[in-house]
NUDO-604784 format. One record per residue (C-alpha): x, y, z; residue in three letters. Coordinates in steps of 0.05 Angstrom, whole numbers, plus 5000, padded with zeros to 4 digits. Layout:
XYZALA
...
END
This chain:
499485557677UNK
499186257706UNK
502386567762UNK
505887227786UNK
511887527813UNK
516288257827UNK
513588877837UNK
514289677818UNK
510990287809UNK
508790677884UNK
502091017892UNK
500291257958UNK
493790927991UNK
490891758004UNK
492191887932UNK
488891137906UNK
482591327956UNK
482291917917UNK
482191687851UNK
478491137871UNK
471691637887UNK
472892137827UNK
472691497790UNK
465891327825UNK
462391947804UNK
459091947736UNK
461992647697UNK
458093207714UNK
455292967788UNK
457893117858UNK
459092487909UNK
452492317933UNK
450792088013UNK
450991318021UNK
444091008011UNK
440790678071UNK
440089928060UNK
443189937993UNK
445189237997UNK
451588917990UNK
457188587950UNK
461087937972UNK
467087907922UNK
471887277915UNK
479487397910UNK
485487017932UNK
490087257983UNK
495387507941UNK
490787987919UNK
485988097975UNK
490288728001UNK
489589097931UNK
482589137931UNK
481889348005UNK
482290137995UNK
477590087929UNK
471789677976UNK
471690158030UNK
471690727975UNK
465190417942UNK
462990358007UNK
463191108027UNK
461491227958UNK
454790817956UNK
453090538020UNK
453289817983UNK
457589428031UNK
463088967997UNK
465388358038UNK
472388148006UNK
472987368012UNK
479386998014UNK
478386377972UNK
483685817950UNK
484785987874UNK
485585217871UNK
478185237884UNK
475585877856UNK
471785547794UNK
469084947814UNK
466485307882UNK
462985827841UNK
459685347795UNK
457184907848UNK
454585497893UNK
451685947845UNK
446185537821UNK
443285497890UNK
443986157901UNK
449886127949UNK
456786367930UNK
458787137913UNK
456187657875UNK
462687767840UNK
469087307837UNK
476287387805UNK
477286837751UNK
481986717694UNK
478686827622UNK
478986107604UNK
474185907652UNK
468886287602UNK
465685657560UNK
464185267631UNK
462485877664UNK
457386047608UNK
455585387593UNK
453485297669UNK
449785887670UNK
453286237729UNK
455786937697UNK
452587507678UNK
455888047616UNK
457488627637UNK
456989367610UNK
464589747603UNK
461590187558UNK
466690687535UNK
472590487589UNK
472789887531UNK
477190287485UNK
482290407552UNK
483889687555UNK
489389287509UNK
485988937455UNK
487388217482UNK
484588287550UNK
477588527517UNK
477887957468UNK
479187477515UNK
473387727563UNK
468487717508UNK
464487137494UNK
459786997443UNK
459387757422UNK
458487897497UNK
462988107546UNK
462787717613UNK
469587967659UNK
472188547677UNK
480688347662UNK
485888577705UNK
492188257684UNK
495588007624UNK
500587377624UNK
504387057569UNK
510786657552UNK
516987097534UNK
524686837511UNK
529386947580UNK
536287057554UNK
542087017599UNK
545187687570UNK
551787517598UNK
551786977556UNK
548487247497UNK
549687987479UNK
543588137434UNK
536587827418UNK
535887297370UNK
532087457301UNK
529586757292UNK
530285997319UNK
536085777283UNK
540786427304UNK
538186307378UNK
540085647381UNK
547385847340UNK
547486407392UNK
545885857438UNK
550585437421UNK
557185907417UNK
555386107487UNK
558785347503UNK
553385167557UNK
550184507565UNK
543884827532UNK
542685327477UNK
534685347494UNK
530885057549UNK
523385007538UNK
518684527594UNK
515483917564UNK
515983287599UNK
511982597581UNK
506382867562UNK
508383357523UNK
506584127538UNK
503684457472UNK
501585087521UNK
509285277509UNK
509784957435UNK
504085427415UNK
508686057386UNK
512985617344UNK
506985167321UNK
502885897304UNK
509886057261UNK
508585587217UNK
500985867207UNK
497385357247UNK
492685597299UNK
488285137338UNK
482485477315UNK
479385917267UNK
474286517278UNK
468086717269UNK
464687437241UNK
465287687309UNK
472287477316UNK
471586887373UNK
473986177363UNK
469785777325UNK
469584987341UNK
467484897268UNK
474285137241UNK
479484697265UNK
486384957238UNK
490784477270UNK
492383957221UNK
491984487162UNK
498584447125UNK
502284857166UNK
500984447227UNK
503683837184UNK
509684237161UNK
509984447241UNK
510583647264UNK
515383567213UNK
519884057236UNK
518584017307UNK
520883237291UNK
527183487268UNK
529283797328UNK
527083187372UNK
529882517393UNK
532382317316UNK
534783037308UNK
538583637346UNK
535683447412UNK
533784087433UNK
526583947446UNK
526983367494UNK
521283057541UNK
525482947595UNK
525983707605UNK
521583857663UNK
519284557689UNK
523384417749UNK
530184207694UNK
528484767651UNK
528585247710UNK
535184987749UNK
539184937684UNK
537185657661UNK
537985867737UNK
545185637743UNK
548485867669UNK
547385237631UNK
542785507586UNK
543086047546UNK
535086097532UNK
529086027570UNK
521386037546UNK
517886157603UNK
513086647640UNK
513387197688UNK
511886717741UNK
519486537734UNK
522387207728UNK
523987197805UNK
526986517808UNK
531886797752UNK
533387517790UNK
534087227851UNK
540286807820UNK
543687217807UNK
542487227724UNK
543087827686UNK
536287727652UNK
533388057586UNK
527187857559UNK
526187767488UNK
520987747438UNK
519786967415UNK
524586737365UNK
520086497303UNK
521185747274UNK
517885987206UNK
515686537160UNK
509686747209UNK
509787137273UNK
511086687337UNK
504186787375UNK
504186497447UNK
497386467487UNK
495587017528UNK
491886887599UNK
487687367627UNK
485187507691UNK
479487887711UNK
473687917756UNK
465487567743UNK
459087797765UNK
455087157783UNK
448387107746UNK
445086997819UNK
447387707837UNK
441887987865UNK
445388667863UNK
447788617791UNK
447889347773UNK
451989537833UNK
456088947817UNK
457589207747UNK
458889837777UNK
464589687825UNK
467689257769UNK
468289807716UNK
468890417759UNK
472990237811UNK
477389517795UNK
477489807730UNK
481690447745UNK
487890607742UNK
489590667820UNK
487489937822UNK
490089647767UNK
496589907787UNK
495089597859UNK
493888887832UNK
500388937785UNK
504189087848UNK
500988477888UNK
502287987832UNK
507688307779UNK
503788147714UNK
502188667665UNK
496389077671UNK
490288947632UNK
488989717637UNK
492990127588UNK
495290687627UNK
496690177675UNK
501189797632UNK
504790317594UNK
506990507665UNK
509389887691UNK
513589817628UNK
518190287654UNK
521489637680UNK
525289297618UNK
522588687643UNK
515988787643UNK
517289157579UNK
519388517547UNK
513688147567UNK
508788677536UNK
512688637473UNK
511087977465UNK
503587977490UNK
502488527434UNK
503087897387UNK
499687427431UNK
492687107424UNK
487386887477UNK
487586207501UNK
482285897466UNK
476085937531UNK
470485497485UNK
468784787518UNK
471284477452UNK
479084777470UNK
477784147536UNK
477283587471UNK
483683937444UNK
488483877499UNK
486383157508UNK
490382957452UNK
495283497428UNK
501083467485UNK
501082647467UNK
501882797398UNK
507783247402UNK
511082877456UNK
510382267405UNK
512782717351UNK
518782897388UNK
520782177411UNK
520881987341UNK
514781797316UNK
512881987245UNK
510682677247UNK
505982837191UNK
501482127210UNK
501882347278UNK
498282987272UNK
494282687221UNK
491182207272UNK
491882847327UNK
487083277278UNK
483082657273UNK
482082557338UNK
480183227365UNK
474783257305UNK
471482617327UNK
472282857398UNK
469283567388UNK
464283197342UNK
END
């Protein structure tokens, strides 16, 4: 569910070289000579990104003497090749990831935490909670993705202040659609999550150290009942605006060509929306209910493999050199998504657009990256497809809640 797309902000490669080895000398210490024999680092990434990185390897290099072999990979394949190499002591010593993959990851024994140390406090909130695991932090994050409301502000002057006045804005815009939102048959609670988290119903509670705990299901508390009920309302037997036959692809073409007034989507479909033409604003998401409207966040980042046999060095090109500024800028630029790194992202949000998106991720909440989140999604985008075809909404996610319990077990 995470992707990219349009690009700002210029730094000169002789001015990201520099940076890059001031950043890899501790304070107090002049650049060393590169070590003999000092080993070396094969790192993961996918193509779009492989050109970001290239100035900060060959600056560790210098720097160190450790050698760091970029590999392209497939990010189709990232995971599942890194869980099936690493335990036979093949595969990298670092790869890029998203911070979902964290339960299997862990659970498989193929990462290693890392050490950020004080550069902690330089990162947004979310992309440290959602690279922490357990109490321990296992990725280094990069980027920072969520859903935002697109609003076609040609046809709709000024931002909504809840769901009802979008869709009345909606509406007196005279389009085909007020709102767009993808579902499809199976439903798609990835981009029902703000409006169910309006109505106070999160998937999950926490636990003292602020992760998701499977032992707290919140999802058919009362608010997620009084969510159903209302998310019935504006199904099949009522409005119509939520409808399953709305594809990404529908969603995207009728919002594309000025038939709808609304989008929720992510930045991955910013581009699609520029390049026709629409004279885009992004919006923060238009709450259904009393409570803020909290979408998932997605974070992307960077794992050192527990096989590593260079893990210090590992750790050290992670936080030191991926984690400055100079490169976090660099990856923005290659993919468009806001920065995990502060400076990073208060920069980029020069652009309104990117602006908007921020605004919105400082409400949003990690995508839930424990194994038990797998027993979830097994039964919730059924349920609310059901729910919005018609089918009675408070024994429906009765029997959802039901479900996942027995699942999780």
């Amino acid at each position: 569910m995470m992707v990219n797309k349009k690009g700002l902000l210029a730094a000169g490669a002789v001015a990201i070289v520099a940076t890059l080895a001031l950043a890899g000398c501790s304070a107090g210490t002049t650049k060393a000579e590169p070590a003999k024999n000092a080993g070396s680092l094969t790192v993961w990434v996918d193509a779009e990104r492989i050109d970001a990185l290239k100035d900060a390897a060959a600056s560790y290099t210098d720097k160190t003497g450790v050698k760091v072999k970029l590999v392209s990979k497939d990010n189709a394949k990232l995971k599942d090749d890194f869980i099936q190499q690493v335990p036979s002591g093949k595969g990298p010593d670092v790869t890029m990831g998203a911070h979902d993959w964290l339960g299997e990851l862990v659970t498989n024994g193929v990462v290693a935490p890392i050490e950020l140390g004080d550069t902690a406090d330089g990162f947004l909130d979310v992309a440290v909670n959602a690279s922490t695991y357990e109490g321990k932090t296992y990725m280094l994050p990069y980027a920072i993705e969520n859903l935002a409301l697109l609003r076609n502000a040609d046809l709709v002057k000024t931002a909504p202040t809840s769901y009802d006045d979008m869709i009345a804005k909606g509406t007196a815009a005279g389009v085909k659609y007020p709102f767009v939102v993808e579902q499809g048959a199976d439903g798609n609670p990835y981009h029902l999550y703000p409006f169910q988290t309006s109505f106070g119903a999160p998937v999950f509670g926490t636990d003292a150290d602020g992760g998701y705990d499977s032992t707290k299901l919140e999802l058919g508390n009362a608010g997620g009942v009084e969510f159903a009920t209302w998310l019935g309302s504006q199904g099949k037997k009522g409005t119509g605006v939520f409808n399953t036959e709305i594809t990404g692809d529908i969603a995207k073409d009728a919002f594309t060509t000025g038939q709808a007034a609304f989008w929720l989507t992510g930045p991955w479909n910013v581009g699609a929306a520029k390049e026709a033409g629409i004279n885009l604003a992004v919006d923060t998401i238009a709450p259904s209910s009393s409570e803020a409207a909290q979408p998932f966040a997605g974070v992307k980042g960077f794992f050192v493999s527990e096989q590593s046999k260079n893990k210090v060095a590992a750790n050290d090109f992670l936080v030191n050199y991926l984690g400055t500024e100079a490169v976090q800028t660099e990856l923005f630029k290659s993919g468009n998504i806001l920065p995990a790194l502060k400076a990073s992202a208060e920069a980029a949000s020069s652009d309104p657009i990117i602006a908007g998106f921020a605004a919105v991720g400082a409400e949003a909440v990690p995508m839930p990256a424990i194994p038990a989140m797998g027993q979830v999604w097994q039964f919730w985008g059924i349920a609310q497809a059901a729910v919005i075809n018609g089918a009675d909404p408070a024994a429906t996610w009765t029997k959802l809640s039901a479900d996942v319990t027995k699942a999780i077990g």
